[in-house]
Every structure is written in C-alpha cells, then in structure tokens.
Kinemage of the C-alpha trace (Angstrom):
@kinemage 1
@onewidth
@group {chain A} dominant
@subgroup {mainchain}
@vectorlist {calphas} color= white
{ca unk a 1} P 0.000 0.000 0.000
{ca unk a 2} L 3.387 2.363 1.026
{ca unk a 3} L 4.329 1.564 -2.262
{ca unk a 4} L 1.139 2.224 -3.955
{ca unk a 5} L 0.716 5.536 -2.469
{ca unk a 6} L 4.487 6.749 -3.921
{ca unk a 7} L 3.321 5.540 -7.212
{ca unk a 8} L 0.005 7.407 -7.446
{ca unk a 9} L 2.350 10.352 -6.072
{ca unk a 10} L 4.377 10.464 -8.747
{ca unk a 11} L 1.617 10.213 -11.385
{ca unk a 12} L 0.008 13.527 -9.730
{ca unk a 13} L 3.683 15.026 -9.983
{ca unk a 14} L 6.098 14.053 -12.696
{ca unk a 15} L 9.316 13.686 -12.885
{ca unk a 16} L 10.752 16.403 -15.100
{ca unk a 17} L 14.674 17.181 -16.552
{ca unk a 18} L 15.892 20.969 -16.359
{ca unk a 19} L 13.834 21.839 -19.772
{ca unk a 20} L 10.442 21.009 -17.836
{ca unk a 21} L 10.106 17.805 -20.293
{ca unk a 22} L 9.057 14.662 -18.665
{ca unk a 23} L 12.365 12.623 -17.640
{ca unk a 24} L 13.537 9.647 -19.439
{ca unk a 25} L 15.929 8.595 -16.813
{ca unk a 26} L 13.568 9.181 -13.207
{ca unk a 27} L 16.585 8.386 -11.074
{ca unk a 28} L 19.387 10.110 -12.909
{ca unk a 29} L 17.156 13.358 -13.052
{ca unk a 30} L 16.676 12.993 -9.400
{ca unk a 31} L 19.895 12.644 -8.438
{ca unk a 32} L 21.013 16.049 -10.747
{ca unk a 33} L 17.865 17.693 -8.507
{ca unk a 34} L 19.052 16.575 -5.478
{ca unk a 35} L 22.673 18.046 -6.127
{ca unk a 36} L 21.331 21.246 -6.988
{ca unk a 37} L 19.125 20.342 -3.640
{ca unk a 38} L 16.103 21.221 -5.257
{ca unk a 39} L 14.299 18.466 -3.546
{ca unk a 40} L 11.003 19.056 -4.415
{ca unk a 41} L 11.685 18.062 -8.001
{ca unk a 42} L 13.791 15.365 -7.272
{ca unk a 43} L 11.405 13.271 -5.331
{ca unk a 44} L 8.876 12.724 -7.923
{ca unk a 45} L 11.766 11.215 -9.792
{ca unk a 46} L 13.093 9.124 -7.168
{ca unk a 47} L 9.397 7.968 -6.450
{ca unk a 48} L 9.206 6.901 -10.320
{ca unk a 49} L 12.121 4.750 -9.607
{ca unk a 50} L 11.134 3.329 -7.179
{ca unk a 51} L 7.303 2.662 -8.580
{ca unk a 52} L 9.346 1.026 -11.833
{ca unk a 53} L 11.376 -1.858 -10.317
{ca unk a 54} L 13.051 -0.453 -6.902
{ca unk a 55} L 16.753 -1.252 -5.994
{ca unk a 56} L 18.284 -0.781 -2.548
{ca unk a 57} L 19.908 2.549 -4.052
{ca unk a 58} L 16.585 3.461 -5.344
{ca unk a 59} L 15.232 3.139 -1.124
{ca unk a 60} L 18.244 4.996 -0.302
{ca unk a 61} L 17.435 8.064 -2.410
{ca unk a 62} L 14.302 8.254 -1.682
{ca unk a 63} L 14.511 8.001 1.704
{ca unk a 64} L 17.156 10.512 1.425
{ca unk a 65} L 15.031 13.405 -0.409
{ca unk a 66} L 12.340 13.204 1.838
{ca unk a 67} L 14.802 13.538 4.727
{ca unk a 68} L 15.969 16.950 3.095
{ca unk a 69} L 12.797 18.267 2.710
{ca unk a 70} L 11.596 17.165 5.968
{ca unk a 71} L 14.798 19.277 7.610
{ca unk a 72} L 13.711 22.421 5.325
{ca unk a 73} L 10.214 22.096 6.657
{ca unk a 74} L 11.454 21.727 9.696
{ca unk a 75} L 13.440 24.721 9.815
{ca unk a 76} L 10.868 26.622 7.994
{ca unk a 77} L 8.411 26.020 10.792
{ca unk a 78} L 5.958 23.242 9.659
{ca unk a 79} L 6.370 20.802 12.020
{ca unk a 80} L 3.552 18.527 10.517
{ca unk a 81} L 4.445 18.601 7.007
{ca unk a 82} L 8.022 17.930 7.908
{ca unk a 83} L 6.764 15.050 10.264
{ca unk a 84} L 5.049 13.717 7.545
{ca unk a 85} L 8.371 13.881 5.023
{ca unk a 86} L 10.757 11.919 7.696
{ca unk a 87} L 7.735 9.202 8.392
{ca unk a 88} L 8.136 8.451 4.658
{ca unk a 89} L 11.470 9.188 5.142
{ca unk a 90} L 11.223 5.984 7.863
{ca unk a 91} L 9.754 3.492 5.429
{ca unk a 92} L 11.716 3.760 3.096
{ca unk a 93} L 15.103 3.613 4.947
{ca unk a 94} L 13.119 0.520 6.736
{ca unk a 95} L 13.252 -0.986 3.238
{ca unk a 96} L 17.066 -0.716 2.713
{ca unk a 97} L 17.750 -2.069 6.330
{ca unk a 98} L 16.120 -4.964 5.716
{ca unk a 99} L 18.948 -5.413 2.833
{ca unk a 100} L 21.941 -7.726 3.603
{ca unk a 101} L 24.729 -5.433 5.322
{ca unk a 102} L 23.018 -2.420 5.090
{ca unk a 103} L 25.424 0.765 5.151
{ca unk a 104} L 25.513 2.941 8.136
{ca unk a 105} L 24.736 5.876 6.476
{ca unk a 106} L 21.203 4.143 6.401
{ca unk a 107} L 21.244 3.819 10.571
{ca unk a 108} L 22.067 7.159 10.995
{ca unk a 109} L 19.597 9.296 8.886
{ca unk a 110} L 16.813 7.048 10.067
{ca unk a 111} L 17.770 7.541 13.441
{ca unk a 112} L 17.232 11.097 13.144
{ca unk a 113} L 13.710 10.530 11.420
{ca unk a 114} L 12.622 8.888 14.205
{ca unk a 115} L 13.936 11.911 16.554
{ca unk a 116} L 11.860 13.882 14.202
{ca unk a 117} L 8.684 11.721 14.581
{ca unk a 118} L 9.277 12.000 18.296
{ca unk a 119} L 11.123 8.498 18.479
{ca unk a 120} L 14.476 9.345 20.114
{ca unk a 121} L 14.686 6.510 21.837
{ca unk a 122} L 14.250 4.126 19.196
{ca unk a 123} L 16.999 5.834 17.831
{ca unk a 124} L 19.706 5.811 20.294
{ca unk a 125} L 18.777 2.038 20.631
{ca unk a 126} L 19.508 1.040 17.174
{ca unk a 127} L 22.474 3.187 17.271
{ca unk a 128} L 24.075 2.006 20.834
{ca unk a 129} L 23.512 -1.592 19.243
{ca unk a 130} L 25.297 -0.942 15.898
{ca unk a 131} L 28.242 1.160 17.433
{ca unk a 132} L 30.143 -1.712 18.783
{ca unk a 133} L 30.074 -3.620 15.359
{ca unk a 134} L 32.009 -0.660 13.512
{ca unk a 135} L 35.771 -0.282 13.718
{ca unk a 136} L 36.303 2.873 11.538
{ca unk a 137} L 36.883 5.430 13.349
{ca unk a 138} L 35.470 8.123 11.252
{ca unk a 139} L 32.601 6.344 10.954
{ca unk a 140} L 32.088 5.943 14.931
{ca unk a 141} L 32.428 9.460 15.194
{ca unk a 142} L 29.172 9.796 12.981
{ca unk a 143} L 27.694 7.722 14.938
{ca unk a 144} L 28.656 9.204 17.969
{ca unk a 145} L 27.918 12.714 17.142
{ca unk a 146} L 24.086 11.011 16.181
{ca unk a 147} L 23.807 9.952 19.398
{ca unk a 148} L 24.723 13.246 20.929
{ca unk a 149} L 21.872 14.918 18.581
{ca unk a 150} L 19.536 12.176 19.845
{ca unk a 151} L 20.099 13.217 23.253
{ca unk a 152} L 19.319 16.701 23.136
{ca unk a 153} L 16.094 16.400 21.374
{ca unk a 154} L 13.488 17.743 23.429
{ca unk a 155} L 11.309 15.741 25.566
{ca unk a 156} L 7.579 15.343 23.974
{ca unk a 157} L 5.381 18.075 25.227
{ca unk a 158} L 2.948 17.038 28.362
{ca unk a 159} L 2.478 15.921 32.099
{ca unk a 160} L 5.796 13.697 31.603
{ca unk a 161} L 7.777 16.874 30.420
{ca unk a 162} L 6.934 18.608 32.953
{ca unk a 163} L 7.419 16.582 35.753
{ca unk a 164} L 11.162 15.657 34.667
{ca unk a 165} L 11.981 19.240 34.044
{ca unk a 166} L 10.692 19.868 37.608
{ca unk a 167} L 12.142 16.919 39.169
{ca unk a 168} L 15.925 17.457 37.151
{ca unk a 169} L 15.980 21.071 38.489
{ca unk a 170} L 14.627 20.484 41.777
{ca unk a 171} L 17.753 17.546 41.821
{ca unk a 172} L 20.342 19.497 39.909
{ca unk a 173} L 20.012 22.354 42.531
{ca unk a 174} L 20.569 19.702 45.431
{ca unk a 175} L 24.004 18.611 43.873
{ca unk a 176} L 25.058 21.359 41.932
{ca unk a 177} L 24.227 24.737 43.677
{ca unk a 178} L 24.521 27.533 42.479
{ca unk a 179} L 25.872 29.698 44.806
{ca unk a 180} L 24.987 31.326 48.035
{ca unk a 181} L 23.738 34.793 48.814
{ca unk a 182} L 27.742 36.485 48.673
{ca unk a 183} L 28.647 34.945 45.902
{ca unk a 184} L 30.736 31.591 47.397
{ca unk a 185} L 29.787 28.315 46.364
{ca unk a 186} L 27.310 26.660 48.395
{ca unk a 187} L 28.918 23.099 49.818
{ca unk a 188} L 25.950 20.799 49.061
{ca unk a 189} L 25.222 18.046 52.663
{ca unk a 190} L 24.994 14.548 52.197
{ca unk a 191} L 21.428 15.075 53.016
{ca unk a 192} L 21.305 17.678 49.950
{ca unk a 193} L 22.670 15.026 48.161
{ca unk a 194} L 20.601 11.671 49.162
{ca unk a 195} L 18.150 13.805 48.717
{ca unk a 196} L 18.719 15.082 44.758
{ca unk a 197} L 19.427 11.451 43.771
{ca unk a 198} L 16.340 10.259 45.024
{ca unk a 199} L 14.831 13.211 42.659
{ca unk a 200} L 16.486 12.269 39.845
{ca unk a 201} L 15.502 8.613 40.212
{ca unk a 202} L 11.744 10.344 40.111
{ca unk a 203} L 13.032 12.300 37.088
{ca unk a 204} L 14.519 9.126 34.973
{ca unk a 205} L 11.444 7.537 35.480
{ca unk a 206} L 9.787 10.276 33.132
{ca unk a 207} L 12.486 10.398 31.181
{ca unk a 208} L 14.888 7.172 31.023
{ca unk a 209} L 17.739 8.451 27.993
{ca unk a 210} L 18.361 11.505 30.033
{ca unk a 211} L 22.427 11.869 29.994
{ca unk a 212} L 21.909 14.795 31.883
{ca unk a 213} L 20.082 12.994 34.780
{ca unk a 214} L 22.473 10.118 34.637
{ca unk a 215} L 25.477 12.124 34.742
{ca unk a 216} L 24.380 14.811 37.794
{ca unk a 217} L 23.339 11.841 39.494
{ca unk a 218} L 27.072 10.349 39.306
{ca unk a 219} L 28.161 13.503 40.314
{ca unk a 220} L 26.002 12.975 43.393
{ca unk a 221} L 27.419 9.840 44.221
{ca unk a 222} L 31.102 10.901 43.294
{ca unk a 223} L 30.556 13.567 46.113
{ca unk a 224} L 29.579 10.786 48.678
{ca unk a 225} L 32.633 8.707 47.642
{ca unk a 226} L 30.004 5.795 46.819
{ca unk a 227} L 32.207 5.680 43.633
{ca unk a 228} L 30.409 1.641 42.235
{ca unk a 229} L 27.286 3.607 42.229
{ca unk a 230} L 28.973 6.969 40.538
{ca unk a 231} L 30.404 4.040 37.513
{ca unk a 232} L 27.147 2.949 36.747
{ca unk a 233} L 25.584 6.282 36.123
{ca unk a 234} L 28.309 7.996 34.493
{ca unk a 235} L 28.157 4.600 32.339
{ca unk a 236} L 24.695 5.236 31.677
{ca unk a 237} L 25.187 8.593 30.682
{ca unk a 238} L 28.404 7.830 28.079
{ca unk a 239} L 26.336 5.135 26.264
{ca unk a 240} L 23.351 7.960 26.169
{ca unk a 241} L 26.017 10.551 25.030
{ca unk a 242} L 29.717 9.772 24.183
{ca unk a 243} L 30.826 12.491 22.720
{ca unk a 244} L 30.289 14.720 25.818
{ca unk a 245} L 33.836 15.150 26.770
{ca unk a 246} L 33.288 15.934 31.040
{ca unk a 247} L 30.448 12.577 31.076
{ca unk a 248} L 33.977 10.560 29.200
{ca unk a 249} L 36.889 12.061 31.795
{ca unk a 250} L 34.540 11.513 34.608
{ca unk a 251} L 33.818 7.858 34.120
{ca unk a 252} L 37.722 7.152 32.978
{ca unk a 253} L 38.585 8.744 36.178
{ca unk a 254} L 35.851 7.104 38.516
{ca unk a 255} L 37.683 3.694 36.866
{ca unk a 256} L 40.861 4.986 37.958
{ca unk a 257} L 39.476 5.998 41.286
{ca unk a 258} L 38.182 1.929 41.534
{ca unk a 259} L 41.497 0.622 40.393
{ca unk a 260} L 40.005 -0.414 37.193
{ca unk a 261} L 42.793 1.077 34.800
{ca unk a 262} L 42.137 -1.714 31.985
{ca unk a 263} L 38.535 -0.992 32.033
{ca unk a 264} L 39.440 2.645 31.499
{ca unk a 265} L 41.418 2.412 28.509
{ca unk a 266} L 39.054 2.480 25.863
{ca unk a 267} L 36.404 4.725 26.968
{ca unk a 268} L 39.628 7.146 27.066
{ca unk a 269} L 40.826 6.350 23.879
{ca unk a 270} L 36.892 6.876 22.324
{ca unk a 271} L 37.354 10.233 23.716
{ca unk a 272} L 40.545 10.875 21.796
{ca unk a 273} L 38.589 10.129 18.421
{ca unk a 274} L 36.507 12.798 18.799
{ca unk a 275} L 39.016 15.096 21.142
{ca unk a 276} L 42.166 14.904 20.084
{ca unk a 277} L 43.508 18.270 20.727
{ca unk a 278} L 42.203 18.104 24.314
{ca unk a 279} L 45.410 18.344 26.311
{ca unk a 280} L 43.574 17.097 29.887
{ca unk a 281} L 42.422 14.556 28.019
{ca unk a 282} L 45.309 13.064 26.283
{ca unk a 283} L 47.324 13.615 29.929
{ca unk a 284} L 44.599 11.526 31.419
{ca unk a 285} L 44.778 8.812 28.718
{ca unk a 286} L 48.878 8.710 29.571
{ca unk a 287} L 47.955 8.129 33.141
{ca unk a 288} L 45.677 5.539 32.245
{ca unk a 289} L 47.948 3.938 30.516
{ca unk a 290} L 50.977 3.993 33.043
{ca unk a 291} L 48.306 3.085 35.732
{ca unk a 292} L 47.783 -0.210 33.005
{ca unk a 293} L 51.073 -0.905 33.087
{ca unk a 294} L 51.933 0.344 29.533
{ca unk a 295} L 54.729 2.834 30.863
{ca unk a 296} L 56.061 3.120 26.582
{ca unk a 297} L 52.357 4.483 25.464
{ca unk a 298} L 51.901 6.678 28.203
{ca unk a 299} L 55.121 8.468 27.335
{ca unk a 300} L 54.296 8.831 23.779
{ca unk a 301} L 50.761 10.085 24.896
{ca unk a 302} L 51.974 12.729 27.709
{ca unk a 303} L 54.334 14.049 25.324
{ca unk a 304} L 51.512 14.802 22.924
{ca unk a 305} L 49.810 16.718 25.504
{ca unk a 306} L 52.954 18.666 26.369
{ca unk a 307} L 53.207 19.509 22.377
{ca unk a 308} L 50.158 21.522 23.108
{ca unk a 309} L 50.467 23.032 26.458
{ca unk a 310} L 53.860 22.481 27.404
{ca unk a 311} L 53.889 24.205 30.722
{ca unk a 312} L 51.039 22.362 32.746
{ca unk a 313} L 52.437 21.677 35.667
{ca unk a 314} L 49.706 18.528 36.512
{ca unk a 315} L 51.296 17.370 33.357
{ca unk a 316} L 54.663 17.854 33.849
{ca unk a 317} L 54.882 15.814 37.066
{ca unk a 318} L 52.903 13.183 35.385
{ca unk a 319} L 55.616 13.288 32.781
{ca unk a 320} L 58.127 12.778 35.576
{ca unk a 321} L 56.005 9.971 37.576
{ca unk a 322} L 55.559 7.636 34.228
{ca unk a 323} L 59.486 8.489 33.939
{ca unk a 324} L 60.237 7.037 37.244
{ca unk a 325} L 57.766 4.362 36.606
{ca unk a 326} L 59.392 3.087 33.790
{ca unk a 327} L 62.704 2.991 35.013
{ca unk a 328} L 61.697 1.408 38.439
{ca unk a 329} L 62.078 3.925 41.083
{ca unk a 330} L 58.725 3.701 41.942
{ca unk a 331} L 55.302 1.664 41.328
{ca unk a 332} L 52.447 3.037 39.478
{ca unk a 333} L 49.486 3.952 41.742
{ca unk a 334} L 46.769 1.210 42.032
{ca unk a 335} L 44.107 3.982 42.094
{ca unk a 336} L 43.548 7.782 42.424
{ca unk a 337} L 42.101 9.757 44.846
C-alpha cells in the first residue's frame, strides 16, 4: 500500500529534466535535482524509480530526499508537514535495512527521522547496538555525534515533560548549587545530596535516555565517595552521550578511582577520536595507561599533551612519575584519589 501511495504520487507530480520535459531517466534526473538540492523536483523522480522496479539505491534516495525536505520544513516552521516527510522518510530507509549489510549511512539518517517523529529513543537504541560492530573510526564518530543529537532532542510536550523538568531542576540544585547569597559556592550536605538522587531517580522515570540525569546523578554519588554507584551512572550517561567530553573524563577517572585502569582504557581512547587536541584529556589517557602498566604508550601520549600546552604543571609531574615508573624507582598507583 506504502508503495502504492508513492506511485500514485508520482503520477500527480512528474518527474521532469531541467527543460520542464518529462524525464527519461527518473533516477538520474533525481539525483542532478538533489545536487542542486532542489528536492522538491527530485522526489517525484526518485518515487518513479522506485514505482518502476526499486533497488536498494533506489530506497536509499528516496529516503534521502524526503529527509531533506523534511529538515527544510522543519526549519521553515511546519512541524507537521516535515513530520510527515521523515515518516516516509522511515519506510523507506526501513526498506534498505532490511537489505543484507546495510550501510551505516542508512542507521544514521533514520535515526534522526525517528527523533523527528518524536522516536528518540528508538533511535539511540539502534544506534548504541550498531556502534560496537564498527571499527572505523570516522565512521564511529558519525555515529557518535548522532547519538549526541539524539540526546538533546526535546522531551515530547505534556504531564511527563513537565514533571522531569521539575524533578531534574529540583535535583540538579541539590548537587550542583549555584551559589549562596555572597557569591561563594554553596557546599551541598549529604542530606542535599541523598536527597537530589532520590529526585532524579523520580526524574529518569519520566524520562529514562536523560544523559543529563544520569550524569548529575554520578556527580552525586562521586561527592559521597560511593564511587560503584557513581560508575554505573556515568556509564549510563556515556552510552546515552559519548561524545560529551566531562560525562567521558569523569567515568575514565571514577575507573581509575576503583582501580580499574584496563577498564578505562578504551572509553579514554573513544574520547581521543573525537578530542584529540584536548590536552587534559590526552594527559589523562597517559595516566591511564601507566596506571595499566603500559609505561612506553603513556610516554608517547603525555608528550603529545605537552606539544600543546607544554607548561602544565599537573602534566609535567605526570611526565616525571611515568618516567620514574618506567625505570623502576617507583610503582604506578593502584588507584587515584
């Protein structure tokens, strides 16, 4: 019937070349439209291709075109004509990832159809599943940076939205204050903080793939030293959003702070793929790695950070520690504090 409907579609609007003459090659016309991104002629053609006999490239632009218009809409203001654009959008990318080895261009744009049919988290499902199976780095960092997009898509409108938003704030404020009437930061109590965590457990329930939630709540628990519980949300909140550099350094360093070094290795080496002109970060990756044992990496890595700011002094004495390390004067730490 899907099918049907495109058809019909592109009877009521034809595929035409540049001269305005009706198109003797639908999907070659469409894809000289869609380069000059004039996507309103180019998906009549693309529909005609796919109404004629439909490969998985045919799906693929088709699904593509009325992805670009559903943005423009978007953008434009017309919510329900562009919601209607990425739900056709949706069926047809379902098409080509029902295709053997789909490519991952395919996962990511329909990902982002279903954020714009208010599907987020069908989204960041599909995409937390496929992310382990790709090795290219390039192509993780797509991923990644679709997750992060996924995450800060707005919560649907309603009672839900506005019970997280009240609970998160209420929460956030218990862990994170502000500041106090002159100015100084305001040293949150353990009862402040028992107390915000139990909030944002009310908040997650409204809204589950907040990274937000998850990662103020393993702030809370960093701040009570209950550092197992502080790993599992800042865990939470990296699958939810890993290319959030403070949600990465904070759960590499609650691993170091457990002992787990190993463990910490490649959540900070994911953060190098998207960071890797982060000095802190590539410091921290050289302690994780003398902390592993690896005292040979950990000098190639600290002397990348020094390359950009060569006068740290944090990073300088770790430069002098993995030093001493390696030639046996003294034993790595176990853990940080």
């Amino acid at each position: 019937m899907l099918i049907l409907i495109s058809a019909l579609s592109a009877l009521a609007a034809p595929c035409l070349d540049a001269n305005g003459a009706p198109a003797t090659q639908p999907k070659k016309t469409g894809e000289q439209w869609a380069a000059q991104r004039n996507f309103s002629s180019a998906l009549p053609c693309f529909e005609a291709a796919v109404a004629a006999k439909p490969t998985r490239s045919d799906w693929i632009n088709l699904g593509s075109v009325h992805y670009d218009l559903a943005g423009q809409l978007f953008s434009q203001g017309d919510e329900a004509a562009g919601k209607r654009h990425a739900q056709q959008s949706s069926e047809s990318f379902d098409k080509v990832l029902a295709t053997p080895d789909p490519p991952v261009r395919a996962y990511i744009l329909q990902a982002a159809n279903y954020a714009m049919t208010e599907r987020s988290s069908e989204g960041t499902a599909m995409l937390l599943e496929l992310l382990p199976t790709v090795e290219e780095p390039k192509i993780r960092g797509a991923i990644i940076d679709q997750l992060g997009n996924l995450s800060e898509m707005p919560f649907p409108s309603g009672p839900d939205q506005a019970a997280y938003e009240q609970a998160f704030d209420a929460a956030k404020a218990s862990i994170l204050p502000k500041t106090l009437h002159n100015g100084n930061p305001s040293p949150p109590t353990e009862e402040l903080i028992r107390a915000g965590i139990l909030t944002l457990d009310r908040a997650l329930r409204h809204h589950p793939q907040s990274w937000r939630a998850w990662w103020v709540k393993g702030v809370g628990y960093q701040k009570l030293g209950e550092q197992g519980s502080a790993l599992e949300a800042f865990g939470k909140a990296y699958a939810l959003h890993p290319a959030h550099p403070d949600i990465g350094r904070e759960l590499v360093l609650t691993h170091l702070r457990m002992g787990n070094a190993k463990a910490a290795i490649g959540p900070s080496a994911e953060m190098l793929v998207l960071h890797p002109q982060d000095p802190g970060l590539l410091a921290n990756h050289a302690l994780v790695l003398m902390m592993a044992g690896d005292t040979d990496a950990a000098a190639s890595w600290i002397e990348k950070s020094l390359a950009i700011n060569p006068k740290n002094p944090a990073t300088l004495a770790l430069k002098a520690d993995i030093e001493a390390v390696a030639a046996g004067e003294k034993s790595a730490p176990e853990r940080i504090q």
